[in-house]
C-alpha positions in Angstrom: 9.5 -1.6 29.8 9.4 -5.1 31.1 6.6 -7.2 29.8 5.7 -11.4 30.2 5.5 -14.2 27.9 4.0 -17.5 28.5 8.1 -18.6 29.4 9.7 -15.8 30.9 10.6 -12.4 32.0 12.0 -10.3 28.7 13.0 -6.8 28.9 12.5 -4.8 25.8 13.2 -0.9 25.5 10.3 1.0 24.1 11.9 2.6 21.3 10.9 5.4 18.3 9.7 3.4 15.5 9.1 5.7 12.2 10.7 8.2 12.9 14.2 6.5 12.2 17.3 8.3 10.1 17.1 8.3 6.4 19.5 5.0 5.8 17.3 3.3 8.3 14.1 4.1 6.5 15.5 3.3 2.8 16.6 0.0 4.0 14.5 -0.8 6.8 15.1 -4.8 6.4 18.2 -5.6 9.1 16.2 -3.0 11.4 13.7 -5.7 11.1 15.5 -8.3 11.9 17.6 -7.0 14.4 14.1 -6.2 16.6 12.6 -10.0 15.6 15.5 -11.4 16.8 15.2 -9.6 20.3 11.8 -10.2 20.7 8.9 -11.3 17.8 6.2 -9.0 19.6 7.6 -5.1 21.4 6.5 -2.3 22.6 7.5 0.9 20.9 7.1 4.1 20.0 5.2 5.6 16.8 6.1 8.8 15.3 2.9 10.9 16.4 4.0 9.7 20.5 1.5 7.0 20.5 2.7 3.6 21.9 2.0 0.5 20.2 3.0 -3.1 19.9 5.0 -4.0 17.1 4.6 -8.1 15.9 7.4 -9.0 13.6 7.2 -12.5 13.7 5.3 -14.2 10.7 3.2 -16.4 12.6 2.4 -13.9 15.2 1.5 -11.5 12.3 -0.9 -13.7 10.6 -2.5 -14.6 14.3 -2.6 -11.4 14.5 -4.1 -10.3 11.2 -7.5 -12.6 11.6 -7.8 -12.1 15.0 -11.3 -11.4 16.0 -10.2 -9.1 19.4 -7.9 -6.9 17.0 -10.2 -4.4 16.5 -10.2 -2.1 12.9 -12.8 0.6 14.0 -10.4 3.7 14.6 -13.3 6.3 15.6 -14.4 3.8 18.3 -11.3 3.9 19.6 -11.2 7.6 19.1 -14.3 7.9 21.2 -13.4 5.9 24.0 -9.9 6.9 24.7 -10.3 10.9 23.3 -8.1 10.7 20.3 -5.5 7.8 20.8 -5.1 8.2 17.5 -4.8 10.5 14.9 -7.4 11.1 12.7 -5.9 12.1 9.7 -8.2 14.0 6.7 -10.1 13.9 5.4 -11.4 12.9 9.2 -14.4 11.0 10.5 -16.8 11.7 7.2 -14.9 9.3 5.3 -13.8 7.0 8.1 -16.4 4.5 7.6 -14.7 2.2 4.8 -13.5 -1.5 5.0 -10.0 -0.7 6.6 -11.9 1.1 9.8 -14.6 -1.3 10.7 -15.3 -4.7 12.1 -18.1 -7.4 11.6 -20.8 -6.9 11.2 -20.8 -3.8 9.5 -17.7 -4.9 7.8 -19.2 -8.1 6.9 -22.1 -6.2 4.8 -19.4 -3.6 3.7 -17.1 -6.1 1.9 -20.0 -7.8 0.4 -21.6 -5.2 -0.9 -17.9 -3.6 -2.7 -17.0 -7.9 -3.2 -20.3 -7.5 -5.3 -19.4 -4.7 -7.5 -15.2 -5.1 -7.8 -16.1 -8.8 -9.4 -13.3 -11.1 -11.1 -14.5 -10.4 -14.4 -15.1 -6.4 -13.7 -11.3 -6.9 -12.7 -10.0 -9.1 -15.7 -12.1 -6.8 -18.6 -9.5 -3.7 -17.5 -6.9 -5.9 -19.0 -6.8 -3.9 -22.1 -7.3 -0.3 -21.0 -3.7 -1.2 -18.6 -2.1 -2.5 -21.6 -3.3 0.7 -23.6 -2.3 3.0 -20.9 1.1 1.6 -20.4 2.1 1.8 -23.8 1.1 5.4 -24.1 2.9 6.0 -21.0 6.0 4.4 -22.0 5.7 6.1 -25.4 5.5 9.7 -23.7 8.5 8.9 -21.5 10.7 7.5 -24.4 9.8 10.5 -26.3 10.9 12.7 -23.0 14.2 10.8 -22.8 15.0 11.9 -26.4 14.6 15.7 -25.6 16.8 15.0 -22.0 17.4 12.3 -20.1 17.3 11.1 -17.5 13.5 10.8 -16.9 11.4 10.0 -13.5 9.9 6.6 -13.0 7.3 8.0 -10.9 5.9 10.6 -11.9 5.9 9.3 -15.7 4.2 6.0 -15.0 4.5 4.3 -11.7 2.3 7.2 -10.3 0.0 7.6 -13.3 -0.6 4.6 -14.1 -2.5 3.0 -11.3 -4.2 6.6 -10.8 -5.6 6.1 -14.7 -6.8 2.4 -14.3 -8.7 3.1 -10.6 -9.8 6.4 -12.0 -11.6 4.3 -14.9 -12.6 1.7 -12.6 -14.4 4.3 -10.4 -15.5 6.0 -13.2 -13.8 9.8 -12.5 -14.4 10.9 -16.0 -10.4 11.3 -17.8 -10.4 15.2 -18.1 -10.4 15.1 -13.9 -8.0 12.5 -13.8 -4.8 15.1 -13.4 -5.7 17.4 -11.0 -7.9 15.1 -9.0 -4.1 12.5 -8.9 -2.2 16.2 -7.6 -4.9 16.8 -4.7 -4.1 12.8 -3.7 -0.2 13.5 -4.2 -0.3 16.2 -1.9 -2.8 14.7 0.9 -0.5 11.6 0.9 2.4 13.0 0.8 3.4 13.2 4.9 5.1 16.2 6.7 6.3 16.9 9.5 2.8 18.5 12.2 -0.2 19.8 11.7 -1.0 19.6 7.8 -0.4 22.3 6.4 -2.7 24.6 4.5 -1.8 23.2 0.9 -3.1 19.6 2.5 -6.3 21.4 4.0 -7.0 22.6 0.6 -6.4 19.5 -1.1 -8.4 17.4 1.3 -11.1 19.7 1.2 -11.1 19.3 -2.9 -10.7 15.8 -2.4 -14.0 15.6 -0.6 -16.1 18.6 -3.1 -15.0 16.3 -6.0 -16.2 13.0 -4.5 -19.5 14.2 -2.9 -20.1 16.2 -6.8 -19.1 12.6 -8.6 -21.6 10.4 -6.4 -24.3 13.0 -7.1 -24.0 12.8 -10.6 -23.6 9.5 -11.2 -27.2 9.1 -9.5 -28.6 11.2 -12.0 -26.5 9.6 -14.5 -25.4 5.6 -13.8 -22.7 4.5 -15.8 -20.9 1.2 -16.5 -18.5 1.4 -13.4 -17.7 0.6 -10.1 -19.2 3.9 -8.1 -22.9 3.5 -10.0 -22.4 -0.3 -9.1 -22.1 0.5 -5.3 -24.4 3.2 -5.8 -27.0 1.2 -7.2 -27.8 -1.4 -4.3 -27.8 2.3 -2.0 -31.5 2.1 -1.6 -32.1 -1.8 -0.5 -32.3 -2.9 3.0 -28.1 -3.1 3.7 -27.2 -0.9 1.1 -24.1 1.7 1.6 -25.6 4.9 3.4 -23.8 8.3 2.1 -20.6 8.1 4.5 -19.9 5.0 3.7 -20.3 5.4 0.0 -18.4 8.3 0.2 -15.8 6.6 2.7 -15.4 3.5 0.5 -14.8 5.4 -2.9 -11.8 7.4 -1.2 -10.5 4.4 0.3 -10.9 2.6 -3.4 -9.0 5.5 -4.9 -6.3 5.3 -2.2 -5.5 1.5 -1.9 -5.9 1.4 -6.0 -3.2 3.8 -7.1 -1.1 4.5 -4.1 0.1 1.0 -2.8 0.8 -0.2 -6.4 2.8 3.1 -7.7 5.2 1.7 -4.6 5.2 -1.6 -6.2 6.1 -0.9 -9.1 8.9 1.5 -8.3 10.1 -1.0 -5.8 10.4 -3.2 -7.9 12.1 -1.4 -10.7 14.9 -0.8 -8.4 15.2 -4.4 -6.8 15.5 -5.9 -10.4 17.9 -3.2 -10.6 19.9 -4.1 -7.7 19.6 -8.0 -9.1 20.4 -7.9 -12.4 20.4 -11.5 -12.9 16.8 -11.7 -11.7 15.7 -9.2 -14.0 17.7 -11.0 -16.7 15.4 -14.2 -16.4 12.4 -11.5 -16.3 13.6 -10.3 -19.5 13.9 -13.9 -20.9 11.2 -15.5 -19.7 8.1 -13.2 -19.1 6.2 -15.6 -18.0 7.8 -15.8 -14.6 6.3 -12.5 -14.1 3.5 -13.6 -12.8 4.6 -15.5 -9.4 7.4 -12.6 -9.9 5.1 -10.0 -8.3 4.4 -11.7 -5.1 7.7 -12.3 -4.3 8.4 -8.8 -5.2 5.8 -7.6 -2.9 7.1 -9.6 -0.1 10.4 -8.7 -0.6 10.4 -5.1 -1.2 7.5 -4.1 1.6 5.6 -1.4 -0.6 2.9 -1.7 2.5 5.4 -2.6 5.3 2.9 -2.5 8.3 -0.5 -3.2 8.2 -3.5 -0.4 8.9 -4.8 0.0 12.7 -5.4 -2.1 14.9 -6.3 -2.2 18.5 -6.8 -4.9 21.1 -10.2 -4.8 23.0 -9.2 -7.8 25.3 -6.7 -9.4 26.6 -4.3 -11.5 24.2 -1.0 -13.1 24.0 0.9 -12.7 20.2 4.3 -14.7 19.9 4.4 -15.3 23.7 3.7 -12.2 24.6 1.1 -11.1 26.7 -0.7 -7.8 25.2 -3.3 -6.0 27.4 -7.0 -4.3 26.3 -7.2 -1.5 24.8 -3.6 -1.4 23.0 -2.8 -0.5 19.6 -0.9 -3.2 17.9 1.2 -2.4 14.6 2.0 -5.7 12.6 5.4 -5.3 10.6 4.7 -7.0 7.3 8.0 -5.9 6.0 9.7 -8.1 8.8 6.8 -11.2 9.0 7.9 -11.4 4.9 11.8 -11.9 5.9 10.7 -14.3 8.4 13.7 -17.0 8.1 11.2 -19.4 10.2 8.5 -19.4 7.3 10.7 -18.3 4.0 13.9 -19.9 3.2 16.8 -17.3 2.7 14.5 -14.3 3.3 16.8 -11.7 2.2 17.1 -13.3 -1.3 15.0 -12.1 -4.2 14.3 -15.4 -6.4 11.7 -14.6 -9.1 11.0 -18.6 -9.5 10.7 -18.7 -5.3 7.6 -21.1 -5.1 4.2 -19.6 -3.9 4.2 -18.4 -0.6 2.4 -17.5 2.3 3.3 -14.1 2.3 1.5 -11.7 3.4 2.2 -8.7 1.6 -1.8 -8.0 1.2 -2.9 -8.9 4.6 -4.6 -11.8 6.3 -7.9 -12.8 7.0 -11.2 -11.2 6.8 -9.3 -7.9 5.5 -7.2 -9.6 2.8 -6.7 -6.5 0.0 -9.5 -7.1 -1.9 -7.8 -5.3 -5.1 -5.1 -7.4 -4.8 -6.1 -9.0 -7.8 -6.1 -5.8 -9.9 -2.6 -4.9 -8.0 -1.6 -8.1 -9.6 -2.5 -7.2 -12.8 -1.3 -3.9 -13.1 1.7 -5.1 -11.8 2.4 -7.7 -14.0 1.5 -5.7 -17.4 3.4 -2.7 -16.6 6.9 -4.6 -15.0 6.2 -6.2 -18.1 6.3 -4.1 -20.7 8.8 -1.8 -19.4 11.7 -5.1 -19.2 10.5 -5.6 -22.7 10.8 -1.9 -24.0 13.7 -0.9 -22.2 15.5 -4.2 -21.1 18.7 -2.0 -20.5 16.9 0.7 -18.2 19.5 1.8 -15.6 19.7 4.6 -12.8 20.5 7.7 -13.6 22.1 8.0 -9.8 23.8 6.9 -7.3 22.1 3.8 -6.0 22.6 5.4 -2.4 21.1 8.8 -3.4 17.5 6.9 -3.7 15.6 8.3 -0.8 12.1 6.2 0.2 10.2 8.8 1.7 6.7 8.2 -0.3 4.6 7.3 3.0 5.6 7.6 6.2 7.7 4.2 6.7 4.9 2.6 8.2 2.0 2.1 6.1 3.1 2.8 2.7 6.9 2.4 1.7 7.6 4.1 -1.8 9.9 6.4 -3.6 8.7 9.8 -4.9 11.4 9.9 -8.0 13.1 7.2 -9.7 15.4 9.1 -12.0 16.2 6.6 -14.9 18.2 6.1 -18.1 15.8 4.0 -20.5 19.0 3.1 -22.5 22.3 2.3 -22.1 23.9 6.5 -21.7 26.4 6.6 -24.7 29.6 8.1 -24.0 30.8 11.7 -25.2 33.1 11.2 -28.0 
């Protein structure tokens, strides 16, 4: 499909994007930067048969990102082209968050959740992590001594993050469990329709969160859902969709994006040794350590929906209204015109630009806590188990947590939390 920059005439292939082979998808990175180097803004293909334009460049991206005629609202766009876009579940009742709308109602929106989700509501979680990630790590060293090897995942990069949003929202501890399996299953993507086991779960999903917001009326507590719900009744208060829509979103972006980190992570230091040798010697490089992790392992490769609602030219390239546009963060991260050597991890890189947690007015506004968490639990497993190791193949690691595009993670990490000791 031929399309114009402001210089020429470029002719670019629409091609599938997502729905690429299983090597492709583990180790999407020279994918990347084989399409940036043929052009830094392309049509393509996404995996439901919606076309889109992908920007992989890194200043194109972050044009892109704070650019006031990207539009965020995905039901407007639903209503004016008749589902251009899949809604997903649980559907339009809790599309109303701070990933799906635009100023001014997004303005209010991140104000009012800014207001609650404070710096110092943020840094007083600080011990709850450190006590749940020792008790994690104590369960799983206790599991290793009955049989190794034991999963990453679904010991502590999963339930970690689940615990500390869970406590931040305030979904009392005995729910915690089965309300993290009804989120495992929504998020975990198949192939058509959902299936009936992701009905269910969405449908739960939805009883528990509608139950949890009434009681907390009746009963406030000290946490994050009685402090949204108590500015409810003033003039530009949350109304019911949008309280509902913003504590699903909370829960989602809080547990879901950093369990990829973390396993991500693992397995880069993994893959560098001598980078998570310096980790191990000097913690305190951990700290600029988990940005440049994030921009180097793309556990949110492309950034949430987007859709032009005028004319605009990105990298060169002339976009038309009314098209979706699908910004590669992955590739805008191992931009080698803003990062020298890209495709090197350095854990004392400088601070960057990345832009691993977005851009602009929709900058992750838990990226502090994803820092945090990050940080504390990277931590205290390279100090526990300096000598963790895989327990397979490095090739056998399959990334298929998420769909490719907006969330890149690994749903097992199988691991050896000490050096395996030969039979005699």
């Amino acid at each position: 499909m031929p399309f114009s920059t402001r210089s020429d005439q470029v002719d670019v292939a629409r091609s599938p994007w997502g729905t690429w082979t299983s090597d492709v998808r583990d180790d999407p990175f020279p994918h990347l930067a084989d399409a940036r180097a043929r052009c830094p803004v392309q049509p393509v293909e996404l995996p439901d048969g919606h076309d889109a334009w992908l920007v992989l460049d890194h200043d194109a991206a972050r044009q892109a990102l704070r650019d006031p005629r990207l539009s965020k609202d995905m039901l407007a766009a639903l209503a004016r082209d008749g589902g251009v876009v899949a809604e997903g579940l649980p559907g339009p009742a809790f599309a109303r968050h701070l990933l799906a709308v635009d100023p001014p109602e997004h303005t209010r929106l991140r104000r009012l959740v800014g207001a609650a989700l404070t710096s110092d509501r943020v840094a007083a979680l600080e011990p709850a992590i450190r006590w749940r990630t020792a008790t994690l790590l104590d369960r799983l060293e206790t599991d290793a001594r009955t049989a190794e090897p034991v999963d990453l995942v679904d010991g502590f990069a999963h339930p970690l993050p689940f615990g500390v949003i869970g406590d931040l929202v305030g979904i009392p501890g005995e729910d915690h469990d089965h309300l993290r399996a009804w989120f495992r299953t929504l998020l975990t993507p198949g192939p058509g329709a959902p299936g009936p086991e992701v009905v269910t779960a969405s449908d739960s999903i939805v009883a528990y969160l509608s139950a949890l917001v009434a009681a907390k009326r009746r009963h406030p507590a000290d946490d994050l859902l009685s402090a949204l719900l108590a500015v409810e009744d003033e003039e530009d208060g949350l109304d019911e969709q949008e309280l509902l829509s913003t504590t699903f979103q909370l829960i989602v972006a809080g547990h879901d994006t950093t369990t990829s980190l973390i396993g991500n992570a693992v397995v880069a230091l993994l893959d560098h040794p001598e980078q998570r040798d310096e980790l191990v010697a000097e913690p305190d490089l951990l700290a600029g350590a988990v940005d440049e992790l994030v921009r180097f392992t793309a556990p949110v490769p492309h950034a949430t929906f987007r859709m032009t609602t005028e004319p605009i030219t990105l990298g060169g390239v002339d976009v038309p209204a009314h098209e979706q546009v699908l910004v590669s963060l992955a590739a805008a991260n191992r931009d080698p015109g803003a990062f020298a050597e890209p495709d090197r991890l350095d854990v004392r890189r400088p601070a960057v630009r990345h832009l691993g947690f977005g851009h602009g007015i929709h900058h992750c506004l838990g990226a502090p806590l994803a820092r945090l968490e990050a940080r504390i639990a990277l931590g205290a497993l390279l100090d526990r188990f300096p000598d963790l190791d895989l327990a397979v193949p490095r090739a056998d690691l399959r990334w298929s947590r998420g769909d490719g595009l907006v969330l890149r993670g690994l749903d097992v990490l199988p691991v050896h939390l000490s050096p395996r000791k030969d039979p005699p």
